[in-house]
Phi, psi and omega in degrees: 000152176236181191245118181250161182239161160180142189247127191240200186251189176315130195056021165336132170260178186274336178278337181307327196275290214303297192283348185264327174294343172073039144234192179244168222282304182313346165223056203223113178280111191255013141294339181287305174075182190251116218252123179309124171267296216235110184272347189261018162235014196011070164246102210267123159271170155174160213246108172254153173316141205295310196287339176309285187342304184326300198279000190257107174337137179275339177270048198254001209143335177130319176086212189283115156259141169328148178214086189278131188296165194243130173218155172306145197245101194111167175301160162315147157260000000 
């Protein structure tokens, strides 16, 4: 999965997101869901499939980033 930026209009939902990007439900993490980054530019994250990420304009919003999982760095204490 990649982390997409993209600008929608005000109060977007994720299927609203789903259909102006020209994807399908299958490639969209909708556990992630779509998240307001920047509210006075509407601009919205969400985490999509690596070939969705490909296909989504970068002037649709900022495009694709990595999204690495985050883990604790060393053993427990």
């Amino acid at each position: 999965m990649r982390l997409v930026t993209v600008r929608l209009q005000s109060q977007a939902t994720l299927a609203q997101a789903i259909r102006r990007l020209g994807l399908t439900e299958e490639e969209v993490d909708s556990g992630y869901g779509l998240v307001l980054i920047d509210p006075g530019q509407d601009l919205y994250g969400l985490r999509v499939a690596e070939e969705a990420a490909r296909r989504i304009d970068p002037a649709a919003g900022g495009g694709p980033y990595s999204d690495p999982r985050i883990e604790p760095y060393g053993p427990p204490d």
